[in-house]
N, C-alpha and C positions, 0 to 999 in steps of 0.2 A: 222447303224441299219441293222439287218437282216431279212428278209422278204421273206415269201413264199404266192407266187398268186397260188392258183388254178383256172383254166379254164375250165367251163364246155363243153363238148360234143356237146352239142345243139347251144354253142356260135360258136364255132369252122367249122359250116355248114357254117355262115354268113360271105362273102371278106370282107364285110365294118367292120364290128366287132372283126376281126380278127386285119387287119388295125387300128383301133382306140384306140383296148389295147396295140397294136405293138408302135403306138406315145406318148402313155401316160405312158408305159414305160421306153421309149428313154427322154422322158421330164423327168421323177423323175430321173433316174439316170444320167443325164446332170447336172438340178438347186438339184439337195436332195443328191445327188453321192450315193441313191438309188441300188444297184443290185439287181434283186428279182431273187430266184429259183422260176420256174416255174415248176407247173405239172397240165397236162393235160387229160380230159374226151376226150372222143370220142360215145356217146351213139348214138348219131343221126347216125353218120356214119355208126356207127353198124348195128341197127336197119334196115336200108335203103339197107343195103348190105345183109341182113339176110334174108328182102323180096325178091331180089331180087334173090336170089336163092332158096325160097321157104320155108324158116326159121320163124318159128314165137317167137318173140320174148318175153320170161316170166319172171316175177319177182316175186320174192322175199322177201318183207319189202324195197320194193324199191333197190334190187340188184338183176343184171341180171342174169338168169340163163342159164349157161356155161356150154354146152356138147362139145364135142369133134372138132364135125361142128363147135361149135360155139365158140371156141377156137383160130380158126383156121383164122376164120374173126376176133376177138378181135384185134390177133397179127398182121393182116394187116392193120388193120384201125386206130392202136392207135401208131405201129411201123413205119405206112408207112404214109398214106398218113396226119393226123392230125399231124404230127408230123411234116412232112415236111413245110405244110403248112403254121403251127405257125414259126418256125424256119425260114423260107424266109422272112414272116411280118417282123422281127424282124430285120432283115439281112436288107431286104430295109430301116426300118425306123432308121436306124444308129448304131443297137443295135450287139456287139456279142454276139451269141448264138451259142449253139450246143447243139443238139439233144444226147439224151441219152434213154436208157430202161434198165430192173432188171439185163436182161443179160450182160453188158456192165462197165468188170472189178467185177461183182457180186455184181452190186451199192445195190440193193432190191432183198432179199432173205425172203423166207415166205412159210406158212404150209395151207393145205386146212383150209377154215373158214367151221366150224361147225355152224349151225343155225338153231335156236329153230322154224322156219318155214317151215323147210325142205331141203333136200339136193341142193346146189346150181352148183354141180359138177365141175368144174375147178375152183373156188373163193377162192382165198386167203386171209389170212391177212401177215402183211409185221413182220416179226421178226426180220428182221435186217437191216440196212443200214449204207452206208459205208460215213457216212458224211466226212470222209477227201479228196475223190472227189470232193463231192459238192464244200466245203470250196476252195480248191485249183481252181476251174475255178473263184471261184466269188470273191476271191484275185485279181484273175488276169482280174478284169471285164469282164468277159463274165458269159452270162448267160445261165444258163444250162434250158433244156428245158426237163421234163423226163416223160415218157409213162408212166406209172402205169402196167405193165406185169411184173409179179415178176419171179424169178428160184426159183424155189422149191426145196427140200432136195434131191427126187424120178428123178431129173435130168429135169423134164417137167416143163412149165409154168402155173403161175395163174392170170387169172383174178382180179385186184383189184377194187375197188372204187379207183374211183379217189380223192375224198374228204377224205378218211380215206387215202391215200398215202402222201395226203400233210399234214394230223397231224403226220404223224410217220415220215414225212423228216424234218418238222419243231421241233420234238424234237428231232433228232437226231445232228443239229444245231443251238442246241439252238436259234430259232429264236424269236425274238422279237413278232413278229406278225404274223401270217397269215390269207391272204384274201382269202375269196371265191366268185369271180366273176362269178355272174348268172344273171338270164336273170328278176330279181326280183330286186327291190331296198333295201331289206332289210326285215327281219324277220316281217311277216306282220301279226298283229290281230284287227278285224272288218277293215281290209283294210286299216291301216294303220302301218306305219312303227315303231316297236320299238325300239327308239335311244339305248337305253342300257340297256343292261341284265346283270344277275348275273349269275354263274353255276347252281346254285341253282333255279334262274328262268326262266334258259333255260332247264333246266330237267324235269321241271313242264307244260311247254309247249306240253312237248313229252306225258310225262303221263296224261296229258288231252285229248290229241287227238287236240291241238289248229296245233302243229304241222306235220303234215303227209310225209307219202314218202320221195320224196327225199329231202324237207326241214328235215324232221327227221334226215337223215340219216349227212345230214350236222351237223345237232347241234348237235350228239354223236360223231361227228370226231373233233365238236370244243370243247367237253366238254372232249375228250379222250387226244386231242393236251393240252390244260390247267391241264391238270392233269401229265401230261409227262413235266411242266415246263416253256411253252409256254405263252409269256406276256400276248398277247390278241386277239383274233379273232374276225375281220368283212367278214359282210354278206352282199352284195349290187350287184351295178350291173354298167356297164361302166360308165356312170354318177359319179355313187358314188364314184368309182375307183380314178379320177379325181380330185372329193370335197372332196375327204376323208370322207363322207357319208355312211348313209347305217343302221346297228344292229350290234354294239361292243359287245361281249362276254365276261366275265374277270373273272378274278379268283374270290373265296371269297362266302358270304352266301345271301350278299344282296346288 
């Protein structure tokens, strides 16, 4: 089975958390011979790096918006240090990995994302990718670990979601599944978790507004990934990772 985890940003601040999807991991592809492609957020990093040079950080429909400054921090916090970070968990807890980004063999190639909210300035979306990379590390069990910074046509980098990176690398090989590991157990209404949705009624979520921000933005990357071919998408959080838990997304009307 093929499988792509994404990893949010805000998990990625956390050692223990980092640690605990690094063994649960190295557990699936031990007893399941599991390999997942990984792709990684970096928000918190950012954010925290943006203060501290006097940056205020704004969004967009729940995507961040990238000027030139803030470009600049993307590429270090998502090329360097979140990247490094996952990639050593992973290294310690028995797993191979190696670090990857858009520029690297020209894995993720992409055009400015235009948005009906307003200009988001460096944000991409991803037009291409080179899944016979992917494929070839995760033959050879290692598992690729990849930043979301795409190359652009104009020769410059963009900005991506990290959630809409892992539905265009999950269609790109053909992947059974993809999870999105967050910091939530799963698609939540009146505070509770919903075990299974249809496409059809995770779009309905959005257009009610049950959904918002960055949960929004997840269920248009899981509804974009299932439409590009993709089995089926969960939504959880370490725990769930674990039980196999969480809000399955699937193709279909109901």
């Amino acid at each position: 089975m093929t499988s792509v985890l994404k990893i949010g940003g805000n998990q990625l601040d956390d050692p223990a958390f980092i640690a605990g999807a690094a063994r649960i991991v190295a557990r699936q592809a031990k007893d399941q011979s599991v390999v997942p492609v990984i792709v990684h957020g970096g928000g918190k990093g950012i954010k925290t790096l943006q203060e501290k040079l006097g940056l205020t950080a704004q969004y967009v429909g729940g995507l961040r918006v990238t000027d030139s400054a803030t470009l600049e921090i993307v590429k270090m916090v998502l090329c360097g240090a979140a990247n490094l970070d996952l990639v050593a968990a992973l290294i310690n807890a028995g797993v191979e990995a190696q670090g990857l980004n858009g520029a690297d063999r020209g894995l993720l190639r992409g055009e400015k994302l235009e948005h009906p909210g307003g200009d988001l300035g460096r944000v991409g979306h991803i037009t291409a990718v080179r899944g016979d990379i992917i494929r070839e590390l995760v033959n050879r069990k290692i598992v690729p670990v990849i930043a979301p910074v795409i190359l652009g046509a104009d020769g410059g980098f963009f900005n991506v979601n990290a959630d809409r990176a892992a539905g265009a690398v999950a269609a790109a090989v053909e992947a059974d599944q993809v999870v999105f590991l967050t910091d939530v157990p799963g698609v939540l209404e009146n505070n509770q978790v919903i075990p299974r949705l249809s496409q059809a009624q995770a779009g309905s979520l959005i257009a009610d507004g049950v959904a918002k921000g960055g949960m929004a933005v997840k269920i248009t990357a899981a509804l974009d990934a299932l439409a590009a071919g993709v089995g089926q998408v969960r939504i959880t959080n370490l725990d769930g990772l674990a039980q196999s838990t969480g809000t399955v997304i699937t193709r279909g009307e109901s």
